[in-house]
N, C-alpha and C positions, 0 to 999 in steps of 0.2 A: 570194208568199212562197217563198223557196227551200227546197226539200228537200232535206234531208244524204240521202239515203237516193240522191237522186238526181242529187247530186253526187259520193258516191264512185261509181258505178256510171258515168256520165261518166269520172272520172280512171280509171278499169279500164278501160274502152274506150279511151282514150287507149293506156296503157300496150300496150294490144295492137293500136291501130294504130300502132305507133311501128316494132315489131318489122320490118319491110320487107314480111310477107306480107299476102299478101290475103284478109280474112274476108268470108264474104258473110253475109244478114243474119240465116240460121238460125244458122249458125255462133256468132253473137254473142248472139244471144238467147239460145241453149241455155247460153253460157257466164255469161249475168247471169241466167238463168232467168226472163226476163222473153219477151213476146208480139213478132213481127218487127214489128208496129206500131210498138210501143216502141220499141224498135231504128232503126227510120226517122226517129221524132220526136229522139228522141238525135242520130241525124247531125243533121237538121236544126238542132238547138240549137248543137251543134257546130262548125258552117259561120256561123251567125250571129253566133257569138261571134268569127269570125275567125281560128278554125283550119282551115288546108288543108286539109280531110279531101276526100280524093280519091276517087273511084268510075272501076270500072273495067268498061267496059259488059263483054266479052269475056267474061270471067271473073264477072260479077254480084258484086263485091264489092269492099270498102272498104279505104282504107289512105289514108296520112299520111308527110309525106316525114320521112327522119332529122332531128332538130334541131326539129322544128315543136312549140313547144307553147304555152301562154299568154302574152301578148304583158307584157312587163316594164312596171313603172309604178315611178317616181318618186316616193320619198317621202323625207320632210325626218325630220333625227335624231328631233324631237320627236315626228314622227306613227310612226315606223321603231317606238322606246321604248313609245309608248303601246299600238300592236298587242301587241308582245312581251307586257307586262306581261296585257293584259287577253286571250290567245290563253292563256300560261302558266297564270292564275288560273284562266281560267272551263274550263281541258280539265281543270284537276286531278280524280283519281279521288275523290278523298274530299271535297272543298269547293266544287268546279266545278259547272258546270252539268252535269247525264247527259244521255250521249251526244255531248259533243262533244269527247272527248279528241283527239280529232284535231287539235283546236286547237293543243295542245303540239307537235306536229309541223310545225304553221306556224310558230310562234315559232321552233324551230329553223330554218327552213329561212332564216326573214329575219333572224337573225344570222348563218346563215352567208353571206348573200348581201350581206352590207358590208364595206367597204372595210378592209384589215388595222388601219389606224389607228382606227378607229371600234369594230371587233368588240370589243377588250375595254373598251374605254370603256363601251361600252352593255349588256355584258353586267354590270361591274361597277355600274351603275345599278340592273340589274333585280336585282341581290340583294339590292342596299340597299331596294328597296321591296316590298311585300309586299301585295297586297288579301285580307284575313282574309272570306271570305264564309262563310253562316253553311253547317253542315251538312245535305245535301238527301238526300230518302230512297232507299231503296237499290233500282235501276231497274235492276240487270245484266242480270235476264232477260226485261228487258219491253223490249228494245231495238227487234225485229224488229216489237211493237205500235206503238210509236212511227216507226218508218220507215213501216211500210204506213198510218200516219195519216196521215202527210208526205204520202204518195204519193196518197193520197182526197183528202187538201185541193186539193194542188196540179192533179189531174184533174179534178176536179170528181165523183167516185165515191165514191157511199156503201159506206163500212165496215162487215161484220155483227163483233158483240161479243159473246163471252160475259164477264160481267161479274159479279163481285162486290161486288152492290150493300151497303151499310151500312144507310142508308133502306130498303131494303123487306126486309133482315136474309136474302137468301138471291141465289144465280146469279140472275142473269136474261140472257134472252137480247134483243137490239135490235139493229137497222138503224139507223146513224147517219149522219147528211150533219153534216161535220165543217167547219165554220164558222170556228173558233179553234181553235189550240195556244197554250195558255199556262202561262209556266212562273212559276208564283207558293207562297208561302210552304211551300219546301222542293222542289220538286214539278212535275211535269207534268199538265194539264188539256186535256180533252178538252171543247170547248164547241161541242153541236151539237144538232140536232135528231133525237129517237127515234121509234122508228117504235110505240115498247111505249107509251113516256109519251103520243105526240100532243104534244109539245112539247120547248122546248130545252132541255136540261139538261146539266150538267157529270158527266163522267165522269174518275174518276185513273186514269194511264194503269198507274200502277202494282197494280191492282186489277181490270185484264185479264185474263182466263184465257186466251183464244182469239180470233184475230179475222180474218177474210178479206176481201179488197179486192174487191168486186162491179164488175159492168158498167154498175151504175144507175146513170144521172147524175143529180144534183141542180145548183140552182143556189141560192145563198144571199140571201136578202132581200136588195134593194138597199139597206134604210135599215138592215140589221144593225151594229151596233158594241159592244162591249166593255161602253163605259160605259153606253149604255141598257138591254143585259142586267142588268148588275150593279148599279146602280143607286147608292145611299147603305151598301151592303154594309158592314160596316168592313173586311172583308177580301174573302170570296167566297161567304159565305150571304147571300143577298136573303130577309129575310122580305116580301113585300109583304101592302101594307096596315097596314104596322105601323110606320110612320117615327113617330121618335119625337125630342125634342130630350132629349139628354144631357149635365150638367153634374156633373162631377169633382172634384174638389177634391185636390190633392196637397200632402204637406207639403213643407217648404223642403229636407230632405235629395235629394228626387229631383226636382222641381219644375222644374228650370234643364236635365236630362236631358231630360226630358219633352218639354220645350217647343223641345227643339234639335231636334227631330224631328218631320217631315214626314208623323204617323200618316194620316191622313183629308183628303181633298178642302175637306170642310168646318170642319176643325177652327179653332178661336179660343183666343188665351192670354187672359185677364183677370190682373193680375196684385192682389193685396192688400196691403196696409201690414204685415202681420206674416212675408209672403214665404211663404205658400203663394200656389199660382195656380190660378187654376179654369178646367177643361179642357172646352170649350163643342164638340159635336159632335153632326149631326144625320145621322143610320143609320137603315138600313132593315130594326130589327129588334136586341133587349138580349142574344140568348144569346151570338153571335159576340165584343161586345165586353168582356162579362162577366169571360171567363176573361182574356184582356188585362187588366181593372181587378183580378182577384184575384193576378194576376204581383207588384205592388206592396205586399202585404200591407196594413197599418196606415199604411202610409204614402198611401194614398188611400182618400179618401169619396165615395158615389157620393150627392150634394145630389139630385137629380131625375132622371128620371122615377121616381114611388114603385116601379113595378113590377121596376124593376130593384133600386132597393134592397131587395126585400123579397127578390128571385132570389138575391142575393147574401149576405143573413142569411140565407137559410134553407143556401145551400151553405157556410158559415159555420159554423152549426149542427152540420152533419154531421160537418164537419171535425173542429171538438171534439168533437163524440160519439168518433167514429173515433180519436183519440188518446188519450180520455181512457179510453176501452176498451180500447185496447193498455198504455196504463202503469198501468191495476188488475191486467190480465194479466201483467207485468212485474215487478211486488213480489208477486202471489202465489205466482209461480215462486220467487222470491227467499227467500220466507219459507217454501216448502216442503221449499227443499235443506237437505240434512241438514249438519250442523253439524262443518266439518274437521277433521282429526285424532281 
């Protein structure tokens, strides 16, 4: 998996092998504040990729001729369009994915890299189309957490975290061997193994306090994957031991919404004669998909498992309490002001 953190830190060394002088490898280090290790495995990446980077015994240091940089690729209007669009969406500040604004700068860079008859053609495409992604939460200062993740995955080095955890309702601090980055419902996720829990758990990166990139290496279960972690989730709580089959019932206003969408792995439409359709799913566990079923209000009934129905009348319950205690407190303010004029 590639590292932004260790891509831009590549294109800065670029940029200053480019210059004519010759840097050797403290020099370089000191400038990316990274270890002359590093710095050595960079060139090395560097020269694999098929740029000249040159070395100069005499002098103990590196450089790269004028004009050398990443070798041009050939791509057709369609695939040219599709980067821009999906480089444009996913760097936007506010609707993009965080942390890879950078992307907006690729987009520029491959429109300006077509032919004058094409440029406003394809630029007048990309306005006419638009990918609306939904709002993801706000990572500005967790940036430097999320790169030093990149950089433990990509090493194979476990991360120390100070973390503010929700589940144990205070800081905790852990050693994690960082397994996955995933960026799911809104969000960045940290899916690895703690050295506090004895097991793998998922950390938001956004929810980081502190974190330092160690010299310990880990290696990651060979039969580790995504979907055996997470299981029948509806989203990304695994209760285990608690899979349960779940049958929905929507009425006809939202029903045809419902069913155009690709919620769950296992999900099923059933459809009935009066045009509700019952939403058949089997999960690893009712609180996760709960608040998904109360998103619908009246317009869905949860038929089985009872436990969830009974989760969802009793949050029900409260609901109307909580309202209907605000609007007695609402006429009695009403009936207490004093009378105008």
């Amino acid at each position: 998996m590639s590292s932004i953190g260790k891509i831009r830190r590549l294109l800065h060394l670029l940029e200053r092998l480019q210059s004519g002088r010759i840097y050797n490898a403290k020099e370089l280090a000191d400038f990316c504040n990274v270890s002359r290790r590093t710095i050595f495995r960079d060139m090395k990446t560097l020269q694999d990729s098929g740029i000249p980077v040159l070395y100069d015994s005499s002098k103990s240091g590196y450089w790269i001729t004028t004009g050398a940089y990443l070798p041009p690729t050939d791509l057709t209007l369609a695939e040219t369009l599709s980067l821009m669009l999906l480089a444009q969406e996913m760097g936007s500040k506010q609707r993009g994915i965080p942390f890879h604004g950078i992307a907006r700068d690729a987009a520029l860079k491959l429109q300006s890299n077509l032919p004058n008859h094409l440029r406003q053609y394809v630029g007048e495409l990309s306005e006419g189309i638009q990918i609306d992604a939904e709002p993801h939460a706000d990572l500005e200062d967790h940036q430097l957490h999320y790169e030093r993740t990149l950089e433990a995955l990509t090493s194979r080095k476990k991360i120390r975290l100070r973390y503010n955890s929700l589940y144990e309702r205070k800081v905790i601090r852990t050693l994690v061997s960082p397994y996955r980055l995933l960026f799911q419902r809104r969000s960045w996720y940290i899916i690895g193994r703690s050295s506090l829990h004895r097991a793998v758990r998922t950390f938001h990166v956004g929810r980081i306090q502190d974190s330092e990139l160690t010299e310990d290496d880990f290696t990651p279960p060979p039969r580790f994957s995504l979907q055996r972690y997470l299981g029948n989730a509806w989203n990304m709580v695994r209760e285990r031991g608690d899979r349960c089959e779940v049958v929905i019932r929507f009425q006809p206003l939202v029903a045809n919404n419902v069913a155009e969408v690709a919620w769950h792995k296992t999900q099923r439409s059933i459809w009935n004669s009066d045009g509700t359709m019952d939403f058949e799913v089997t999960v690893d566990g009712v609180n996760e998909i709960s608040w998904w079923i109360m998103g619908y209000g009246d317009q869905a009934e949860v038929l089985r498992p009872q436990k969830l129905v009974d989760l969802i009348a009793r949050r029900v319950e409260r609901m109307a309490e909580t309202y209907q205690i605000g609007h007695t407190k609402k006429k009695a303010s009403r009936k207490r002001k004093p009378p105008k004029g």
